[in-house]
C-alpha positions as CSV (number, residue, x, y, z in Angstrom):
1,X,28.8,29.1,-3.6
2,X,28.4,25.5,-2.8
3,X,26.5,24.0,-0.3
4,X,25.9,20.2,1.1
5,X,22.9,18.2,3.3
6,X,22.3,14.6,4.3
7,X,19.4,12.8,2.9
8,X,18.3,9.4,1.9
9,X,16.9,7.6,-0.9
10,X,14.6,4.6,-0.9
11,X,15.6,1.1,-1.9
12,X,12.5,-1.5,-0.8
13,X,12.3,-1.1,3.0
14,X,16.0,0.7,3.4
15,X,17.1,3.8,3.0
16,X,20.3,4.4,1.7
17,X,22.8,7.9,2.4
18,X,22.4,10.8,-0.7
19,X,24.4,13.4,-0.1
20,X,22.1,17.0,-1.5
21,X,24.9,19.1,-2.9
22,X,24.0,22.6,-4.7
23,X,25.9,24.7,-6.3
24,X,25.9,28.3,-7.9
25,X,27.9,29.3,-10.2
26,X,28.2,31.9,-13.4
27,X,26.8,31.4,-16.7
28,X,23.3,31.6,-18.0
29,X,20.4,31.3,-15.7
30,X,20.0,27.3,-15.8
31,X,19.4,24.6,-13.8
32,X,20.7,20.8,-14.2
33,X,20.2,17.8,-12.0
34,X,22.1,15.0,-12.0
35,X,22.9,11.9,-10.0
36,X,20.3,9.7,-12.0
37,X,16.9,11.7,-10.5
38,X,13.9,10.4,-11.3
39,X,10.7,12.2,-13.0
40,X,9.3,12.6,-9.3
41,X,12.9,14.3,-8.4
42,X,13.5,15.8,-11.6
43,X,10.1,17.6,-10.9
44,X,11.4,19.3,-7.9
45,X,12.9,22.5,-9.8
46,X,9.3,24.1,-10.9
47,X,7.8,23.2,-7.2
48,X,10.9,24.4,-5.5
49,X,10.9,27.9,-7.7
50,X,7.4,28.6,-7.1
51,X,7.2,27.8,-3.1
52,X,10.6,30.1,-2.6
53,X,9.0,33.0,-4.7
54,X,5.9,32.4,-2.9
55,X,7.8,32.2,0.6
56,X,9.0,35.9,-0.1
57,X,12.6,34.8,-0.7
58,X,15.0,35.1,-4.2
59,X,15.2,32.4,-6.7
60,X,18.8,32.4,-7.5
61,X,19.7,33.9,-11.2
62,X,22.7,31.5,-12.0
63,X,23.9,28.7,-13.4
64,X,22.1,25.7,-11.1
65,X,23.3,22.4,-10.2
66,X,22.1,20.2,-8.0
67,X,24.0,16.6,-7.5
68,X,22.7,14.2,-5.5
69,X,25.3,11.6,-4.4
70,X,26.3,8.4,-5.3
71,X,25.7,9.1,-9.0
72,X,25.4,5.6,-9.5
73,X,21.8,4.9,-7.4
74,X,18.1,6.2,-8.6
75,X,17.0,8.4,-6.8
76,X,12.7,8.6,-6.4
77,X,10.3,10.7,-4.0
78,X,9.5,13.8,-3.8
79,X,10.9,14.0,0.1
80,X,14.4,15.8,-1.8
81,X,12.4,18.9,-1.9
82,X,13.3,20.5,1.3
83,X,16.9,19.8,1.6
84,X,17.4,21.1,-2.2
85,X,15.1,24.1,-1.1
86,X,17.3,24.7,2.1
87,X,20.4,24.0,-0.2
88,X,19.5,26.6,-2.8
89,X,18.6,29.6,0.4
90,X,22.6,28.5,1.8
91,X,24.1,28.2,-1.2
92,X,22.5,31.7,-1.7
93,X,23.4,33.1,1.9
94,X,19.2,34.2,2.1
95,X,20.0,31.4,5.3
96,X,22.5,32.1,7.5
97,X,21.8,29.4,10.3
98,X,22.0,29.8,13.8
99,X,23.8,27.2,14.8
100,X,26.9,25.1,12.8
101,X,25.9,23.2,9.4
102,X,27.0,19.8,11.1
103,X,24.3,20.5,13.7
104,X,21.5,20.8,11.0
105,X,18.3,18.6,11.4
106,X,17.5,16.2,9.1
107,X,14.9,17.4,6.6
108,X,12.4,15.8,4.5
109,X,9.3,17.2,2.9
110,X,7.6,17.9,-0.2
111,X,6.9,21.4,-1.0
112,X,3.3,22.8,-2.5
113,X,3.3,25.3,-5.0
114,X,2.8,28.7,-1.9
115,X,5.8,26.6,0.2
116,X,3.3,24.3,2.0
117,X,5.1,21.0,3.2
118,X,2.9,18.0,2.0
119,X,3.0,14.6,3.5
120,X,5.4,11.8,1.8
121,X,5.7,8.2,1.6
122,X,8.2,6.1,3.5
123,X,8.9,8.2,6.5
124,X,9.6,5.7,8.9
125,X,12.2,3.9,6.7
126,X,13.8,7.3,7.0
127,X,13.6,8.5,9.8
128,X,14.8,5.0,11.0
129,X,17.8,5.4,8.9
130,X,18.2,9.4,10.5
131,X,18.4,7.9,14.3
132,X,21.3,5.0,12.8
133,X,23.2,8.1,11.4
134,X,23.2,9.5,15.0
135,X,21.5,12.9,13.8
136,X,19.6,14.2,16.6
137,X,16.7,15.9,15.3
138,X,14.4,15.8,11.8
139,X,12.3,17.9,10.4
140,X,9.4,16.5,8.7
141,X,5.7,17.6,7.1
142,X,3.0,17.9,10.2
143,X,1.4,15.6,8.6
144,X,4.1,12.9,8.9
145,X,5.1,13.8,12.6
146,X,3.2,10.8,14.3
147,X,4.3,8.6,12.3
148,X,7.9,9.4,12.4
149,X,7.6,9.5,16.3
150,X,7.2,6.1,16.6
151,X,10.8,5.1,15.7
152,X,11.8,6.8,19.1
153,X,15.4,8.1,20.1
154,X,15.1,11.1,18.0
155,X,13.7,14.3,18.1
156,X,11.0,15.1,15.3
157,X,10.2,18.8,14.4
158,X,6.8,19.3,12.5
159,X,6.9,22.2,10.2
160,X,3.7,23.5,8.1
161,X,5.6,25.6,6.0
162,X,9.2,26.2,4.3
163,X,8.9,29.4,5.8
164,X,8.7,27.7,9.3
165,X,11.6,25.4,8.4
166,X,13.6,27.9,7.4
167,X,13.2,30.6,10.7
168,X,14.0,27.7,12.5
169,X,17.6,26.8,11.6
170,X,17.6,30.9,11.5
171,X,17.5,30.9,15.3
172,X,14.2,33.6,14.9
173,X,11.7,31.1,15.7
174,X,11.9,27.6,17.1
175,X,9.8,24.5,15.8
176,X,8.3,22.8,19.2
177,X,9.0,18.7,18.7
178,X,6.5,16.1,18.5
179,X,4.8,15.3,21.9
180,X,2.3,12.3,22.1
181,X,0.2,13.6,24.1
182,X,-0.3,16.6,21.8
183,X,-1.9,14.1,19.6
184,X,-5.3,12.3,20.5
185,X,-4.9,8.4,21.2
186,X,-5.6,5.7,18.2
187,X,-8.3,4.2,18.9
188,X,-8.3,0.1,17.9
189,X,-10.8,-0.3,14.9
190,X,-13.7,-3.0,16.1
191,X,-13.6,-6.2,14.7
192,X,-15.9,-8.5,13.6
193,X,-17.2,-11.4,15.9
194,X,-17.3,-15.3,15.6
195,X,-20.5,-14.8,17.5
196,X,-22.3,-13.7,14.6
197,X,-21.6,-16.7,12.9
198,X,-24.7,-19.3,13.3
199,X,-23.6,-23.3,13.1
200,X,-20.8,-24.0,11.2
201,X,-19.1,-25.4,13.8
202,X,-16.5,-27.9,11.7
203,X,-15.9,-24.6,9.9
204,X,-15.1,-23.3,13.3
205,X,-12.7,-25.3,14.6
206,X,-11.1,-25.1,11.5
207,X,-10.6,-21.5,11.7
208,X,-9.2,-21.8,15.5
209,X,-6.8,-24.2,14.5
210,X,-5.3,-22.1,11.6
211,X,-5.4,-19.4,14.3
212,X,-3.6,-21.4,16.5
213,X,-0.7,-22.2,14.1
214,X,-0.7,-19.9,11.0
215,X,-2.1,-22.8,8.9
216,X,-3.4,-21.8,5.7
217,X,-6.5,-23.0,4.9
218,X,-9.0,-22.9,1.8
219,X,-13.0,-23.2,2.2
220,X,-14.9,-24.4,-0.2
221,X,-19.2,-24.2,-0.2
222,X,-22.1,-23.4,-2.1
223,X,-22.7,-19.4,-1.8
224,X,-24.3,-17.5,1.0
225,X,-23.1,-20.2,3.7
226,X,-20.8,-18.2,5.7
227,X,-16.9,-18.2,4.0
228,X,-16.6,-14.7,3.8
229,X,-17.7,-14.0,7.3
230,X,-15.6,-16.5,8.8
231,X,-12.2,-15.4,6.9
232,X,-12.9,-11.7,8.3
233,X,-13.5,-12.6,11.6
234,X,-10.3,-14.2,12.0
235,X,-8.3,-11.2,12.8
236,X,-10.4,-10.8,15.8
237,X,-9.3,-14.2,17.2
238,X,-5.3,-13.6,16.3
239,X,-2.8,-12.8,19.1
240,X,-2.1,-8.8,18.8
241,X,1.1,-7.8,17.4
242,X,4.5,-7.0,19.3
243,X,6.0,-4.1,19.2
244,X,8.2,-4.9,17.0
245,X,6.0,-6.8,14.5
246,X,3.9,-3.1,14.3
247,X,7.6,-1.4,13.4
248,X,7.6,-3.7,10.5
249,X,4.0,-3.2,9.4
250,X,4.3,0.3,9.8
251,X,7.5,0.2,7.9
252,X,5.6,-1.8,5.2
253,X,2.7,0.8,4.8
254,X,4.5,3.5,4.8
255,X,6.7,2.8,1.7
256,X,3.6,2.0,-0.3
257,X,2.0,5.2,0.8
258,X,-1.0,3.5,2.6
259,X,-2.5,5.2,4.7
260,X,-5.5,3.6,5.5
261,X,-4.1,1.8,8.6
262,X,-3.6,3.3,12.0
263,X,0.1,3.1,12.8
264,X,-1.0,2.3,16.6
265,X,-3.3,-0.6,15.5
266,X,-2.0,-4.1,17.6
267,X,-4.5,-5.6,15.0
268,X,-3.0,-7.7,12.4
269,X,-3.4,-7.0,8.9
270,X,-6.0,-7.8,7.0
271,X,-6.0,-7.5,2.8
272,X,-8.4,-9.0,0.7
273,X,-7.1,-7.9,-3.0
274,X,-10.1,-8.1,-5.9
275,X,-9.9,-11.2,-8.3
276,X,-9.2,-8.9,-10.9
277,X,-5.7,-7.9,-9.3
278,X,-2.4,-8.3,-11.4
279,X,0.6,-10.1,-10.5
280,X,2.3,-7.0,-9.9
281,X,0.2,-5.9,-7.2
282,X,-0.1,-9.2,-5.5
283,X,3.9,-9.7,-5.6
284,X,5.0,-6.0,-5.4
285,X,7.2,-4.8,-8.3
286,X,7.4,-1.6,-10.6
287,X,9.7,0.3,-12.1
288,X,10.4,1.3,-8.5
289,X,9.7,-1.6,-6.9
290,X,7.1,-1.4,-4.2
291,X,5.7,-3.8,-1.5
292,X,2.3,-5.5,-2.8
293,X,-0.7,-7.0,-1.2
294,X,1.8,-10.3,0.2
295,X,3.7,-8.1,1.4
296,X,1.4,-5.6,3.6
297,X,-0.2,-8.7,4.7
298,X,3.2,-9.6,6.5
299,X,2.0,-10.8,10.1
300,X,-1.5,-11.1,9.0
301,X,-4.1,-12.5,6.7
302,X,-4.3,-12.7,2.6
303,X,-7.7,-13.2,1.9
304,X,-8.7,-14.6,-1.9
305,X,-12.4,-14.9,-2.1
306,X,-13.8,-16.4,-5.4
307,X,-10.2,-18.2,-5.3
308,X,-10.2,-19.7,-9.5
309,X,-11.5,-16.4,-10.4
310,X,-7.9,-15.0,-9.9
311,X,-5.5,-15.4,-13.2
312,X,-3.5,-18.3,-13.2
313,X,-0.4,-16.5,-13.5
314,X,-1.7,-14.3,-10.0
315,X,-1.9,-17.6,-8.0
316,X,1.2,-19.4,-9.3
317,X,3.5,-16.5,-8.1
318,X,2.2,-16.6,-4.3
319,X,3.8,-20.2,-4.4
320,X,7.1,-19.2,-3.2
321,X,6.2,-16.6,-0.9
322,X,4.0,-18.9,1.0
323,X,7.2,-21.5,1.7
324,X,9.6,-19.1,1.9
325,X,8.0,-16.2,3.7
326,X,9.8,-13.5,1.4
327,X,9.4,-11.9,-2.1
328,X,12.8,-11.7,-4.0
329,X,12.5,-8.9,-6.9
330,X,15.2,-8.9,-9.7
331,X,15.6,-6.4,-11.8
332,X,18.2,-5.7,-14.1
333,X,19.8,-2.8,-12.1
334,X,19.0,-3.8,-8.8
335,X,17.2,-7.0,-6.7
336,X,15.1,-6.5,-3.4
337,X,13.4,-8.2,-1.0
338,X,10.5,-7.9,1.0
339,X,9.0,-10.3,4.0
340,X,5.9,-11.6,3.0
341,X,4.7,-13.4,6.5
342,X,1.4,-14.1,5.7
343,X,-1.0,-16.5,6.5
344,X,-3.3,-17.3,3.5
345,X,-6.9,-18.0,3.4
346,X,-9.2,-18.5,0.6
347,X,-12.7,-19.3,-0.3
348,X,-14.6,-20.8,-3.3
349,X,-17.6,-22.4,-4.8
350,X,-17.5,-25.9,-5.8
351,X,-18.7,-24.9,-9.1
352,X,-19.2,-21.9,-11.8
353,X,-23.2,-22.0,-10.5
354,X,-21.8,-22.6,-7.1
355,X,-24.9,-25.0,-6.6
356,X,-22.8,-28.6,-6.5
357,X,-23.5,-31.4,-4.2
358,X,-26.2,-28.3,-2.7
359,X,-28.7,-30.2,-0.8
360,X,-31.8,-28.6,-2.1
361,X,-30.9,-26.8,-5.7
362,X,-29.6,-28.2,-8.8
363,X,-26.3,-27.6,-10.3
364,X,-26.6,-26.5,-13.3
365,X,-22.6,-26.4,-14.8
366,X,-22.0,-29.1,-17.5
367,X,-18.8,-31.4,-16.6
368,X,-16.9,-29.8,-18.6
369,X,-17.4,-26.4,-17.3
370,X,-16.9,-27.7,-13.7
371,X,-13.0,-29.4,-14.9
372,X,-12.4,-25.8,-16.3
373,X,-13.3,-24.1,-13.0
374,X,-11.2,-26.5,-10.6
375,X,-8.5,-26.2,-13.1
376,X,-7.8,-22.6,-12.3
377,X,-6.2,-23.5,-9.0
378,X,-2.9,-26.0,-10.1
379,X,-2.1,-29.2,-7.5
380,X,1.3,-27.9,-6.2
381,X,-1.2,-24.3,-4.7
382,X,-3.5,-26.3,-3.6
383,X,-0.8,-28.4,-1.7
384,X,0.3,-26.1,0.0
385,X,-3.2,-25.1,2.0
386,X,-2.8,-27.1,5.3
387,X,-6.6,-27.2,5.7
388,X,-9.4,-28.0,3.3
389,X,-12.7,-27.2,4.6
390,X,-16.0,-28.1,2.8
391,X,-18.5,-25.3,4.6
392,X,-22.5,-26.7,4.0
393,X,-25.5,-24.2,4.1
394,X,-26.6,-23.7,7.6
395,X,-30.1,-25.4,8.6
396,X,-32.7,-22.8,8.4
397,X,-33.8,-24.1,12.0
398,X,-30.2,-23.3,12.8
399,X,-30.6,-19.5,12.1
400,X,-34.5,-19.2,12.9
401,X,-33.6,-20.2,16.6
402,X,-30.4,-16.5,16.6
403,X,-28.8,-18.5,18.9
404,X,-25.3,-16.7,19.1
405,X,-22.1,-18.8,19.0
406,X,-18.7,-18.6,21.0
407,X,-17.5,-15.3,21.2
408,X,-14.3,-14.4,19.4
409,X,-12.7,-13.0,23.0
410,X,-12.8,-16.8,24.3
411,X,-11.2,-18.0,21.3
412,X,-8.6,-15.8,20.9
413,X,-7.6,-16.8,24.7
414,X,-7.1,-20.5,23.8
415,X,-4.7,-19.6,20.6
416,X,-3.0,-17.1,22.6
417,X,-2.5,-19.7,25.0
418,X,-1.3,-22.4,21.7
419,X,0.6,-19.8,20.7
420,X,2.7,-19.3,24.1
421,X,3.3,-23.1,23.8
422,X,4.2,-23.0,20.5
423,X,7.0,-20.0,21.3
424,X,8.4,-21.7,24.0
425,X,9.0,-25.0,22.0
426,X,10.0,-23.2,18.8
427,X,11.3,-19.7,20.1
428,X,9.5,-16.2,19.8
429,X,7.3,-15.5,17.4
430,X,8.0,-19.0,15.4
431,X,4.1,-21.1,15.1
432,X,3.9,-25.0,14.1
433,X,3.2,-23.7,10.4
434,X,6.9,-22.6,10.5
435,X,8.6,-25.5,11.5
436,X,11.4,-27.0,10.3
437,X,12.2,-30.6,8.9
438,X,14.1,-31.1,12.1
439,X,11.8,-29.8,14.3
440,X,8.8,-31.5,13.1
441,X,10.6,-34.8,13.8
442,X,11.3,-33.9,17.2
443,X,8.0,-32.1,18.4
444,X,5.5,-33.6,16.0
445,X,6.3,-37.4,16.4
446,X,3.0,-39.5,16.6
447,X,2.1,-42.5,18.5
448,X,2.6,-45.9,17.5
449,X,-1.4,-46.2,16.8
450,X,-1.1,-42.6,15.0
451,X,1.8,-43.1,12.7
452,X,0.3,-46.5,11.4
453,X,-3.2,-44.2,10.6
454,X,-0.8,-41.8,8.6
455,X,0.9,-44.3,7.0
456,X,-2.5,-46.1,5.7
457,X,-3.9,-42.9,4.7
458,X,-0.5,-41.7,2.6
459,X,-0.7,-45.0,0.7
460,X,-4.6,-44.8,0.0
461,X,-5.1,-41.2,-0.6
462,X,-1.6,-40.9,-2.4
463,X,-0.3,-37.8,-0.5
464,X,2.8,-36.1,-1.5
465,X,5.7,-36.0,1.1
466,X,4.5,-32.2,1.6
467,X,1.0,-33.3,3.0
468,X,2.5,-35.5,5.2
469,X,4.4,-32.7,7.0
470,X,1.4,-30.4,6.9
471,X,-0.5,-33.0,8.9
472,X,1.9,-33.6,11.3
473,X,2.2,-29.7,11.8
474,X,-2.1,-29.7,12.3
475,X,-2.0,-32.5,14.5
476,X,0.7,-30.2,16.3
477,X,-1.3,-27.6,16.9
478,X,-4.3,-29.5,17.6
479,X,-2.7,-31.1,20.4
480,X,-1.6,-27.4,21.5
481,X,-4.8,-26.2,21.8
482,X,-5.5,-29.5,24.3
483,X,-2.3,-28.7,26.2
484,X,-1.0,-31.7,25.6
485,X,2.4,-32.2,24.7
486,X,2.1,-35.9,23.0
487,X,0.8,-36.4,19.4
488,X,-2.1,-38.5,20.2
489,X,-3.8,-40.8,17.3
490,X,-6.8,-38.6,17.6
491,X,-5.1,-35.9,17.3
492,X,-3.5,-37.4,13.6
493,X,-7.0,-38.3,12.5
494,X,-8.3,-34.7,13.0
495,X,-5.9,-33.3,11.1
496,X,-6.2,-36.3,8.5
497,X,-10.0,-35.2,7.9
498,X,-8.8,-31.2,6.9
499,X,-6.4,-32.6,4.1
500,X,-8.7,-33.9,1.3
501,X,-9.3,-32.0,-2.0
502,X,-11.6,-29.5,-1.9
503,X,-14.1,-31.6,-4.1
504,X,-13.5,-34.7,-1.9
505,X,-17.4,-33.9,-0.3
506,X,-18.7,-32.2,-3.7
């Protein structure tokens, strides 16, 4: 007997058709998979042997073969379980469905050991794929249901069981769909305030204006003054996510099995990898390549604290990501790509002792050791930061007096409110850190006044033709958060003062 079901296979954010054909035939008892499954798939005959045993059904004593289809694609995830389960029960005739076999649900799952269905990465990818197919219904673990509900249009059936799955398509007992409001609410995770920051207010402004325009920007400072706290209080400032910005998050999250994000959350990202993370996970990649930290930072922040501690090799590969706003992997039998919209931030110390150019305690790092340490991070990364921000230790009178500072809410209307401007000059969802050559000479044109400034400055400071167009996009945005649709010469100059190196005020 023979017997067929749609599923799909992963490839980077896609999913791609596999057709689950099973087949029983005489001969020894045996079973052989093929269609190029890997260990995760090739797995699937002990767990789906012991959860049909365990389920109080037959396993089949015949010669076993299970195809999955095109034989010319890996297939990975342990989400085949089901449909080769449900293939093996027709195949079998222990299932005789209710209904016709082109009316079947879609079915995903991973099956336990006593025919439990367990959770799997990349649902959404999937079930987005199921609704493009035009299948009406899909059955997936309980404990994928919410998220699978969010891709709308289609009707998603939680099962607990194999059992359950199975006396479904039976007609005995029907699986009630996914309702919302079965479900309790997310709740938005609180974030952390600007007005816990004390002084600082160059440091700031800085951080508003990055807000304001998806500026990356690097702080530099002795340790203790505040970087840290700033950089994780900028999600609490950034406009909240569309709709359709949360699809591609969620999307994002759920082929790298993360779950530590609420699928609801309008938040945008925030990841802040350890120094000690490899290439790999900062890039994404594998032997089944999987979205890494650039990646799930897409519409949100990267933040590197103790920047020169990362490898060399870690840093250099965020170069084209952060201009191109995409990761391209190659691999010899395939190539993918995943977005990587992220805004970067980074902190540092001026030194290995962190103590350099401190008003009150010594440095204590040779020359020599203080060259090593600044020549971590290479010229063209460091380009590529639109602001440089030196942050000094706060004045102890400054924090004896707990004088809180501007709240994050009143911020985060002003760069809403730069953003909206920003959209309706550029189009949706496109800030002043994305512009284009064209568009900067059309929107970010200076004054007479401000354009000999710039031109003063690139000849003294030798600036690269890249800094010049990241000043022009600051000065941009500067003059958005003003509301004021000329490039003013103060506006140039402001933007002129975040572009020195790092150790300009060292």
């Amino acid at each position: 007997m023979l017997s067929r079901l749609p599923s799909a296979a992963l490839r980077g954010l896609q999913a791609e058709p596999v057709d689950v054909e099973v087949d029983l035939s005489r001969g020894l008892p045996a079973w052989n998979m093929v269609g190029l499954p890997e260990a995760a798939v090739r797995e699937a005959r002990d767990r789906v042997r012991s959860a049909l045993l365990n389920s109080g059904f037959e396993f089949p004593l015949r010669h076993i073969t299970v195809n999955l289809s095109p034989a010319d694609r890996r297939k990975d995830g342990a989400h085949f379980d089901l449909p080769v389960a449900m293939g093996l029960l027709l195949a079998s005739e222990q299932l005789r469905p209710a209904g016709e076999s082109g009316s079947f649900p879609f079915m995903i799952g991973e099956l336990a050991l006593d025919g439990r269905l367990n959770p799997v990465p990349g649902i959404l990818p999937l079930t987005m794929f199921a609704r493009e197919q035009g299948i009406a219904s899909l059955i997936v673990p309980e404990g994928n249901a919410q998220e699978a509900a969010m891709v709308g249009d289609i009707e998603v059936l939680p099962a607990t069981s194999l059992l359950q799955a199975v006396s479904h398509l039976a007609g005995r007992q029907g699986i009630t769909p996914y309702s919302e409001s079965s479900q309790p609410p997310s709740t938005k995770p609180d974030l952390a305030d600007l007005a816990d920051i004390r002084g600082q207010l160059q440091a700031r402004r800085a951080l508003e204006i990055a807000a304001a325009g998806g500026h990356h920007m690097l702080m530099s400072g002795p340790p203790g003054v505040g970087k840290s706290m700033l950089a994780k209080r900028m999600p609490g400032i950034l406009p909240p996510l569309t709709l359709e910005q949360r699809l591609e998050v969620a999307r994002i999250f759920s082929v790298s099995g993360d779950a530590g994000r609420s699928l609801n959350d309008t938040a945008p990202p925030f990841r802040s990898p350890h120094h000690s993370a490899s290439d790999v996970a900062m890039i994404g990649g594998g032997s089944t390549p999987r979205p890494g930290e650039v990646s799930r930072a897409d519409f949100g922040i990267l933040f590197l604290d103790e920047l020169p501690e990362f490898k060399r090799q870690v840093l250099e590969v965020l170069r084209q990501p952060l201009e191109d706003g995409k990761v391209c992997i190659a691999r010899a039998s395939d190539t993918l790509e995943f977005p990587a919209r992220f805004q970067l931030l980074a902190a540092m110390n001026p030194c290995p002792c962190g103590y350099l150019g401190h008003p009150t305690r010594a440095c204590t790092c040779s020359p020599s050791q203080i060259n090593r340490y600044r020549q971590r991070i290479s010229g063209p990364l460091l380009d590529r930061f639109d602001l440089h921000v030196h942050v000094p230790p706060v004045d102890k009178s400054e924090l004896a007096r707990m004088q809180p500072g501007e709240a994050s809410a009143a911020v985060a209307q002003r760069v809403l409110a730069a953003r909206q401007r920003q959209y309706g000059r550029l189009g949706d969802g496109v800030v002043n850190a994305r512009m284009s050559q064209q568009q900067i000479e059309r929107f970010a044109r200076p004054d007479a006044e401000g354009a000999r400034l710039l031109d003063t400055a690139m000849q003294r400071f030798a600036l690269s033709a890249r800094s010049y167009h990241r000043i022009l996009k600051v000065a941009r945005t500067i003059a958005d958060l003003a509301g004021n649709e000329s490039l003013l010469t103060s506006y140039v100059a402001e933007a002129l003062q975040y572009r020195g190196e790092p150790a300009a005020e060292w």
